[in-house]
C-alpha positions in Angstrom: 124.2 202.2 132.5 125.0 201.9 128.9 122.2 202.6 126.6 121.2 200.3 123.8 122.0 201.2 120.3 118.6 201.0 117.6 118.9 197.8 115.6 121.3 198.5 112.6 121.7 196.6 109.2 124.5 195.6 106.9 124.2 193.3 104.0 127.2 192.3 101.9 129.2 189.3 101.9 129.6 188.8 105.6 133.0 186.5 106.9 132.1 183.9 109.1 134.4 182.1 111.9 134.1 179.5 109.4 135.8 181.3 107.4 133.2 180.9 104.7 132.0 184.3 103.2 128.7 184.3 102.7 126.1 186.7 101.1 124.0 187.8 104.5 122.9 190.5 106.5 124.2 191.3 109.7 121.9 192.8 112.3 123.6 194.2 115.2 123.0 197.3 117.9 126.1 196.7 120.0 126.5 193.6 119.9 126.1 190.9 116.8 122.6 189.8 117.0 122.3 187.9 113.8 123.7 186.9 110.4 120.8 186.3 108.2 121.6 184.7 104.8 120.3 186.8 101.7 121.3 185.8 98.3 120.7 189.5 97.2 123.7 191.3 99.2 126.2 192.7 96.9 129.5 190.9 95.6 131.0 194.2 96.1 130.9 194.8 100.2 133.2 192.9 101.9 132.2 193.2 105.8 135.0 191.7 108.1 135.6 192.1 111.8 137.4 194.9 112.7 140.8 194.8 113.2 142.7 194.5 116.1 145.9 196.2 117.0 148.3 195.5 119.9 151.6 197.8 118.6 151.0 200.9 118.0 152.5 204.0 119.1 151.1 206.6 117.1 149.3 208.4 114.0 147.6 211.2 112.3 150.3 213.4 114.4 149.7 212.1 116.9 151.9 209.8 119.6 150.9 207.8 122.3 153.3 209.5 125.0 151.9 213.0 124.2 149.2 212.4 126.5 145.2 212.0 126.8 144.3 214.3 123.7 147.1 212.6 121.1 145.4 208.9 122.6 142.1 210.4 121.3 143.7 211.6 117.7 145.9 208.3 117.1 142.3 206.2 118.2 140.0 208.0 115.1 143.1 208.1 113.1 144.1 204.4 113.3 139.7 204.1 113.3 139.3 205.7 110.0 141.5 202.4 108.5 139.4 200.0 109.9 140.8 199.4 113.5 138.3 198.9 116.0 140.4 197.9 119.1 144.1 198.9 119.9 146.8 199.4 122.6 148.8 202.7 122.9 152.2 202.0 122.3 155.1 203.4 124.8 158.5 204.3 123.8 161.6 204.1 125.6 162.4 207.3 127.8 163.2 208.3 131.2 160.8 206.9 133.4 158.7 209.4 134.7 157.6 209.7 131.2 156.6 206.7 130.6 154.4 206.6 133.8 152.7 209.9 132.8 152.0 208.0 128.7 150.3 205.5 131.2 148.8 207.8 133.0 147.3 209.3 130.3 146.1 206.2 128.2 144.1 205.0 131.6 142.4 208.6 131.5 141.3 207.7 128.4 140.0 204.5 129.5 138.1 205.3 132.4 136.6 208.7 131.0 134.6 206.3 128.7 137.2 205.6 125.5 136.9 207.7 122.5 134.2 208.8 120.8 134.5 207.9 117.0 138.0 206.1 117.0 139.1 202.2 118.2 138.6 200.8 121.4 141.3 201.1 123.7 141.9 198.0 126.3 144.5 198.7 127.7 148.5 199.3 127.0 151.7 198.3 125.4 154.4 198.7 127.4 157.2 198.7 124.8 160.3 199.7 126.7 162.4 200.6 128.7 163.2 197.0 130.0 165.2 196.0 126.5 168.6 195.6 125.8 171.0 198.6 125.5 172.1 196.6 122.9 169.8 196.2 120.8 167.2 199.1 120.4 166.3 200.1 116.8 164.4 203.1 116.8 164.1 203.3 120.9 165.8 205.6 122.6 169.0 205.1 125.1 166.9 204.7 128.2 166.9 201.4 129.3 166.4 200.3 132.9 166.2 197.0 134.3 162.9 195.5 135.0 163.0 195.4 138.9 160.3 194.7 141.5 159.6 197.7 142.5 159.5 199.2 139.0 156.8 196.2 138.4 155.0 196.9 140.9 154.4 201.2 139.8 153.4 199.8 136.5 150.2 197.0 137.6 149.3 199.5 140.1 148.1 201.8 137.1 145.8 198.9 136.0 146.8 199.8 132.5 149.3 197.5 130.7 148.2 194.7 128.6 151.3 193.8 127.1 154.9 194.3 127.7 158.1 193.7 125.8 160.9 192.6 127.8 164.6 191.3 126.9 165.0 188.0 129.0 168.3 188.3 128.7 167.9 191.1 131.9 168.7 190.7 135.3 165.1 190.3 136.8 163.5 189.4 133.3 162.1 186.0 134.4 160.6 187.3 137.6 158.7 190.5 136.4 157.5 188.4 133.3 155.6 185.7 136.2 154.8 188.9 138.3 153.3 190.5 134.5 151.3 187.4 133.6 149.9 186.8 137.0 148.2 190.1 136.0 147.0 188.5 132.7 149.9 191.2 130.5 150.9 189.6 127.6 154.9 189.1 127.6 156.8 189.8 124.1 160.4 188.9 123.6 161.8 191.7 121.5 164.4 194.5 121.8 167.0 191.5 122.5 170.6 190.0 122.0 169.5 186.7 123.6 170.5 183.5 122.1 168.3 180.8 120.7 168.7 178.3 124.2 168.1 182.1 126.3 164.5 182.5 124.8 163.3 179.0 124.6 163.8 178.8 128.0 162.1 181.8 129.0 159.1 180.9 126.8 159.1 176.9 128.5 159.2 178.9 132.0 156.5 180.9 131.0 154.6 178.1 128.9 154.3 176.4 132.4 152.5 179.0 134.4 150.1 179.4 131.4 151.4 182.8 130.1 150.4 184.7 127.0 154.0 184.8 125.1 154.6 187.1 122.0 156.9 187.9 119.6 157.5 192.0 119.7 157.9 192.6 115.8 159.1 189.7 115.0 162.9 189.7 112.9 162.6 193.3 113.9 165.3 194.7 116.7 166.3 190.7 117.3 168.5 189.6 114.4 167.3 187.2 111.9 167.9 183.0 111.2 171.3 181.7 110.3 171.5 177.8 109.9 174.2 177.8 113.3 172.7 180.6 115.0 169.1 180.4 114.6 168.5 183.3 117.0 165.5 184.9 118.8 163.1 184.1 115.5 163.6 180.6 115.4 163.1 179.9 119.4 159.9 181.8 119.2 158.5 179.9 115.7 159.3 177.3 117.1 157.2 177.7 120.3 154.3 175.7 120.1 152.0 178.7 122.0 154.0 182.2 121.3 151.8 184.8 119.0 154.0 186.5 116.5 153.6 190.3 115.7 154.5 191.1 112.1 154.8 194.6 110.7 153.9 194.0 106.7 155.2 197.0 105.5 157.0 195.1 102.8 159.7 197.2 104.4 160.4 195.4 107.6 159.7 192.4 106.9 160.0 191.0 103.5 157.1 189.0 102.4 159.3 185.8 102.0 160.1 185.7 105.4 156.3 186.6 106.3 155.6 183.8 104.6 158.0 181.3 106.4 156.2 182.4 109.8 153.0 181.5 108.4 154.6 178.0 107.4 155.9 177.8 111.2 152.9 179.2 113.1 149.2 179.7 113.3 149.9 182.1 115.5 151.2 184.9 113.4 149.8 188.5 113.9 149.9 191.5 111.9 150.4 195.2 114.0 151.4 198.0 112.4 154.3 199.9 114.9 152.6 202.8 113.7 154.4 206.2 114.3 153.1 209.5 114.3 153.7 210.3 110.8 151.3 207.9 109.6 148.9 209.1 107.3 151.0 212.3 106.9 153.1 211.7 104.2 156.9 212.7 103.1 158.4 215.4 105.7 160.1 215.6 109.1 158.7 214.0 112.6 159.7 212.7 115.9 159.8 209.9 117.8 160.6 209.7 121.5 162.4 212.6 120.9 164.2 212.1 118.2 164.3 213.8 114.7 162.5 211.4 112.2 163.0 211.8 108.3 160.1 210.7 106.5 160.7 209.8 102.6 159.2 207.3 100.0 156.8 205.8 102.4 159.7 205.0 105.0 160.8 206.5 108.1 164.2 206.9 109.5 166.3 208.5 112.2 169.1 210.1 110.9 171.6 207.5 111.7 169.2 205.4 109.3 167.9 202.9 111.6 163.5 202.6 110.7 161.9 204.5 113.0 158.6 202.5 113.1 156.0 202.1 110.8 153.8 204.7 108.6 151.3 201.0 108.3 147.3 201.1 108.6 145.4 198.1 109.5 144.0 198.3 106.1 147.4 198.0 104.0 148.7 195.5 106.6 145.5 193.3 105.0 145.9 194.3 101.4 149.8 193.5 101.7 149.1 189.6 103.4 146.7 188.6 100.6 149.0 190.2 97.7 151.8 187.6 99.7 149.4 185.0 99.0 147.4 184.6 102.3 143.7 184.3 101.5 141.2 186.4 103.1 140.2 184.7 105.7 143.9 184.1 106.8 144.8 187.6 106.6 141.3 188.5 108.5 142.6 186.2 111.5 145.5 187.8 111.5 144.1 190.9 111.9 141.5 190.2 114.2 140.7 186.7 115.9 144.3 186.0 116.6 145.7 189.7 118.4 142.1 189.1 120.4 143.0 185.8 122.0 146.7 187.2 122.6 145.7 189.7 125.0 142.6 187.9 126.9 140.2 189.7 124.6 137.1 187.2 124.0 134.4 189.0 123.1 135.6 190.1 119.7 137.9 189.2 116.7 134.7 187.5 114.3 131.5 188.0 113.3 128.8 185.9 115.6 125.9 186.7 117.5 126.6 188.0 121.2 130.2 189.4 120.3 130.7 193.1 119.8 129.5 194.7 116.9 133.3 195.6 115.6 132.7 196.0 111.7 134.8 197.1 108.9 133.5 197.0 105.5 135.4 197.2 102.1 135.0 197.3 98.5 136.1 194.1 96.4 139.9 195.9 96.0 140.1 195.6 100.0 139.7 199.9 100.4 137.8 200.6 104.0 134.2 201.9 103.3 132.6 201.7 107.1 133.9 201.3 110.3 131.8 200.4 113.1 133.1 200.2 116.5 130.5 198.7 119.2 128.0 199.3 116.9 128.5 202.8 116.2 129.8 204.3 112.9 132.9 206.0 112.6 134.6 208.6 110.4 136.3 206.4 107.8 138.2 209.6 106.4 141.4 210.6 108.2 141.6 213.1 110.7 143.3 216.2 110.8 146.5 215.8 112.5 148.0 217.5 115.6 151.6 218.9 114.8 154.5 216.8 116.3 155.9 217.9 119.7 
């Protein structure tokens, strides 16, 4: 039986679901248990809910298919900027490692989470069912997304989301067989047309399936007025979330901004690799040689080799493009929640969880709370890469 936390306060200006923030003091052990108004908080704590994020494969050193202990380090890590909940990210490789990174991310789960870092619910199952043809950063070891291999996967219990090219033989089916088991289903890694992908989000649309862009622009070729591409089919989906990574190296904010014209659906993730929060110097990533330089990583043909984002500069980076707070909060929180089934968190109410992060007026992380229990907000010391 879980034992209640002691009745904790914060005052500051709190951000309601309204979207209204509102000097108040939020009383919470676990959960939210009230939001108090009090015209003496300070202008200069900002308290939010924590952010939410469903792509990420590593940090602090640390990568998700290294196994239970890296899980642990990448959860504080990604913690200590103000994320609260997350999915370990796979990579493409030969199978039996991916099953073992699931393995290892539900040994996580079911030993109790991770004291001091984010919440983990579950996985993201990014690769190996994407097209040899269009991988980015992923390595060469693409399979087709067959029964059986459906079937290993939602026998671990694990995956939450999964990106998947519908342009595979078998794409259709697995995606119904997924979302049966409530995994959300991103379109990403693909050469599909425009036509391809609408009709694979309609299909899906009519069984009541979570649908997702997997980075969107990323790894799926951008708009042209004749061929509109992968992009447009999924803006244009009245019910697909869309994962941005705003890096302001990804994606540039201009076309951030078009998918926030399009969609109220738009997400912000970071595609975090391990090299996050490490700065310039050499890594890996699914075994291959990362260069690290001027806040970028590369492989050494050149192609970005993820992210080196935090939750926190994701936020700072949507209001600098001109999204207000409380847009760039959803983004970060209410929105990646409802994409993977998640309805007890994403805002600040009474009965949700107690997810917190609080910042200064300049948008810098001060606290983290995750369930209602503080966490480091300092970065942890990082495991070397292996």
């Amino acid at each position: 039986m879980t034992t209640p936390l002691q009745l904790q306060t914060l005052s500051g200006q709190v951000l309601l679901p309204s979207g209204e923030l509102t000097p108040a003091r939020l009383e919470f052990g676990r959960q939210i248990s009230a939001i108090v108004p009090d015209s003496t908080a300070s202008t200069e704590r900002l308290i939010l809910p924590g952010f939410i994020d469903t792509h990420v494969h590593g940090g602090g050193g640390a990568d998700a298919m290294d196994g239970p202990q890296a899980v642990r380090t990448l959860a504080r890590f990604h913690a200590s900027h103000g994320t609260t909940t997350l999915l370990p990210t796979t990579i493409t490789n030969p199978w039996e490692k991916v099953l073992a990174a699931l393995h290892g991310i539900r040994q996580v789960m079911d030993e109790g989470g991770v004291p001091g870092g984010a919440d983990i619910v579950g996985a993201h199952l990014e690769g190996p069912f994407i097209s040899p043809g269009r991988l980015g950063a992923q390595p060469p070891n693409t399979l087709e997304p067959t029964p059986e291999l459906i079937a290993e996967v939602l026998a671990l219990n694990v995956v939450r989301a999964v990106t998947i090219a519908p342009e595979l033989p078998g794409a259709l089916e697995a995606s119904f067989a997924m979302a049966r088991a409530g995994v959300r289903i991103g379109v990403g890694h693909t050469r599909a047309d425009t036509e391809t992908v609408t009709a694979f989000l309609n299909a899906l649309n009519a069984v009541g399936a979570s649908t997702c862009a997997t980075h969107l622009y990323n790894a799926m070729g951008g708009i042209e007025g004749r061929i509109p591409g992968p992009p447009a089919a999924l803006m244009a989906d009245a019910h697909a979330y869309l994962e941005v990574i705003l890096d302001n190296i990804h994606v540039h904010p201009g076309s951030f901004r078009l998918a926030c014209a399009a969609s109220q659906r738009v997400m912000l993730v970071t595609d975090a690799m391990r090299a996050a929060g490490l700065g310039d110097g050499i890594s890996e990533l699914g075994g291959q040689r990362v260069i690290v330089k001027d806040g970028q990583a590369h492989l050494e043909n050149g192609s970005l080799a993820g992210s080196l984002l935090t939750m926190d500069m994701a936020l700072r980076n949507a209001v600098q493009a001109g999204i207000s707070l409380d847009g760039a909060s959803r983004m970060l929180s209410e929105i990646p929640a409802r994409s993977v089934g998640l309805s007890d968190r994403g805002m600040l109410e009474p009965g949700l969880r107690a997810d917190l992060v609080v910042l200064d007026v300049d948008l810098n992380v001060l606290e983290v709370y995750v369930g209602g229990s503080r966490v480091n907000a300092e970065p942890q010391t990082p495991e070397p890469p292996r």
